[in-house]
Steps between C-alpha positions, in 0.01 A plus 500: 500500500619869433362784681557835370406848642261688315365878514131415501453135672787488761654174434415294195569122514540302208575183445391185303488551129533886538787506705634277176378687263621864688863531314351392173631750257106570382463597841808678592442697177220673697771637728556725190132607357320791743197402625325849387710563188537888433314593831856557681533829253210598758537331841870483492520218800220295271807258389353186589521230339305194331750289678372629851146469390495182374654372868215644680232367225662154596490601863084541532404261243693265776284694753192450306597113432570487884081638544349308256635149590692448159766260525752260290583523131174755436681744752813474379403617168367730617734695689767392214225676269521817712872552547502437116217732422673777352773351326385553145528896614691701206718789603324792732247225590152601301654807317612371233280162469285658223762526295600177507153362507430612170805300347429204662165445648661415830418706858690479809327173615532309215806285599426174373822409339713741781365283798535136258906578384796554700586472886128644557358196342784260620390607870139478456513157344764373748220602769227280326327836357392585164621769323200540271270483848712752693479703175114477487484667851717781442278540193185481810352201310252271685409554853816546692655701230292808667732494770749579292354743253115612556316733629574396878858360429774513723688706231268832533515459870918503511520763220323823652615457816845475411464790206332657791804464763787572213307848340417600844102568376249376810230404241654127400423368881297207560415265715654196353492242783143583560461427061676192570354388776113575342613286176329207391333262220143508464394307167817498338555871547750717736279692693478682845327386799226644648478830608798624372327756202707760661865307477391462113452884502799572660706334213289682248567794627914473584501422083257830422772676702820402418366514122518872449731546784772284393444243200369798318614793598638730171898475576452123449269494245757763255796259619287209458416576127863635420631228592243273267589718233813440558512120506296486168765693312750268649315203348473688210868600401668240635499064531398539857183264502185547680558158703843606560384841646247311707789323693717806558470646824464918551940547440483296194225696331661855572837393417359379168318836528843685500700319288266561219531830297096471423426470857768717705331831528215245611739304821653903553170629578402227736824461674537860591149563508462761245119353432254645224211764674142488460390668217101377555344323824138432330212283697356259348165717365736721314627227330309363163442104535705441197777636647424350815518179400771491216733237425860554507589596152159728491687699818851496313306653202372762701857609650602514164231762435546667777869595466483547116246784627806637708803416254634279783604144448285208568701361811435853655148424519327275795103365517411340751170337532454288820255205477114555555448521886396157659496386825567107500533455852132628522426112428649360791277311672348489867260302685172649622208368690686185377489557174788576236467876387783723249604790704356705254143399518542491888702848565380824461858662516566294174306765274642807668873369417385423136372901493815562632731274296315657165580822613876472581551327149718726258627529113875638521659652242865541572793697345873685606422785740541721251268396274201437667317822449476426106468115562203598729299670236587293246377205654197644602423539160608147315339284819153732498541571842143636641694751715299798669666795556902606417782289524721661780843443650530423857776635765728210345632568183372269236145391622220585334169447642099618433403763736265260675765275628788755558553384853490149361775554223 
């Protein structure tokens, strides 16, 4: 057994086929790829990492295991499927996963043939476990995969409370022994115990927190999408592959970043954080559907336009459309007057974060400080922005905001 000292759960013991599998080089990797990607350019002691996370998803799906009486070969895949979780991770974590999604039709938990070759699968095997079964669970298939990955998994429950304790934001605390303790299996399905509607809530509301606060607060978002932009010229001018840029880790990608002419100015800007400004913050009303929900080459079209408009080049131009606001943990479910119920039918505070989750959602528009004035306008004009009143710049050079939402820019 190895016990190691962590910042969030004290001391974490691990042993069976984790303590094995711990100096994998799949899992040491981790050591390397930051658990919130660009979010460090913002909370500068946020430099956690996926190693430390995926320890302390191993240690409370052993906690849950320990509650719900799951022993033998089912548990020990299990908690091998939880320390192995995030392995498929790409560089800066989920930064730059769309990227390589589109290339190869692979996300982070698709590790099939990662968990089934090398010392990962040599372990696993040598253990009497199935790769391909260990696999399905980190992929939250069948019923014990929603420990691992669901809407009341033990990874949810170790992330905000340790993005929580490393940004130093209050919002990411729960109460994750009580969640634990109030887990069980009615019909097949992960659920919480009776008269815990209230525990659900609280881990609603930690993620409707820590969304705006942290995951999606502007800094990140402008490094988050330079850096994309970044790793898609890199596939694009060089022989890096997409499934070799899914197995670098965050100091492989920027080197690569830095070593190529195409991307320098790209790996400059992030290193010494010399980040593109707003040049539009639109809601989601101001924003045509079309544009809204526009594929990727639609949205590179549209840059294009935009900075012909301005007699800038292409790569001086950012959009940024987030994702349609949704609220999947809204369908976590509880038990009430002994029956099953989805939060969200049960929970009146359920709509109110929706309202408020529609209303925090954004368009950026990004550009060089300099530049955003003209980028501002322009963009206003190619997307169709329904935008009341005059674009303004705020106290901070380079933001440019409606009047309606200048305290908000």
């Amino acid at each position: 057994m190895t016990t190691i000292k962590d910042s969030v759960h004290d001391h974490i013991e691990v042993e069976g086929v984790a303590a094995a599998l711990l100096d994998t080089e799949p899992v040491q990797r981790l050591r390397h790829v930051k658990q919130l990607g660009t979010v460090q350019l913002v909370y500068p002691s946020a430099n956690h990492t996926r190693f430390e996370h995926s320890l302390g998803v191993y240690h409370l799906a052993d906690r849950a295991l320990s509650h719900l009486g799951i022993e033998g070969r089912r548990a020990e895949e299990i908690r091998a499927a939880a320390l192995l979780h995030d392995v498929g991770h790409g560089p800066y974590s989920h930064n730059v996963e769309p990227v390589t999604h589109r290339h190869t039709g692979k996300y982070h938990d698709d590790v099939y043939e990662l968990l089934a070759a090398g010392s990962v699968g040599e372990i696993l095997r040598d253990h009497g476990l199935d790769p391909e079964r260990v696999a399905d669970l980190v992929a939250g298939e069948g019923q014990y995969g929603q420990l691992v990955s669901g809407e009341l998994d033990v990874d949810r429950m170790d992330y905000l409370v340790r993005d929580a304790h490393h940004t130093g934001v209050p919002y990411g605390t729960i109460d994750h022994e009580r969640l634990i303790r109030e887990l069980t299996f009615v019909d097949g399905e992960l659920v919480l115990a009776e008269g815990n509607v209230q525990t659900a809530e609280s881990l609603l509301l930690a993620r409707a927190l820590m969304n705006p606060t942290v995951y999606q607060h502007h800094v990140a978002r402008i490094s988050k999408t330079m850096l994309r932009r970044g790793a898609e010229r890199l596939l694009d001018v060089t022989e890096t592959a997409a499934d070799s840029l899914r197995r670098m880790d965050d100091h492989d990608l920027l080197v690569a970043l830095r070593t190529t002419d195409a991307t320098a100015e790209t790996a400059r800007r992030l290193r010494t954080r010399d980040l593109y400004k707003r040049a539009v913050w639109a809601e989601i009303d101001a924003v045509p559907d079309d544009v809204v929900d526009a594929g990727v080459e639609t949205i590179r079209d549209l840059e294009a336009e935009i900075a012909s408009r301005v007699d800038l080049p292409p790569s001086h131009v950012v959009v940024d459309v987030p994702e349609r606001p949704e609220m999947t943990e809204s369908t976590s479910r509880v038990m009430v007057s002994g029956e099953m119920r989805r939060l969200g039918k049960q929970s009146p505070l359920v709509s109110a974060l929706r309202t408020a989750q529609r209303q925090q959602w954004r368009l950026g528009v990004y550009a060089p400080a300099s530049e955003t004035d003209a980028v501002g306008r322009a963009a206003v004009e190619t997307l169709g922005l329904d935008i009341d009143g005059a674009l303004v710049s705020d106290v901070r050079p380079g933001v440019t905001a409606t009047l309606d939402e200048f305290t908000d820019a």
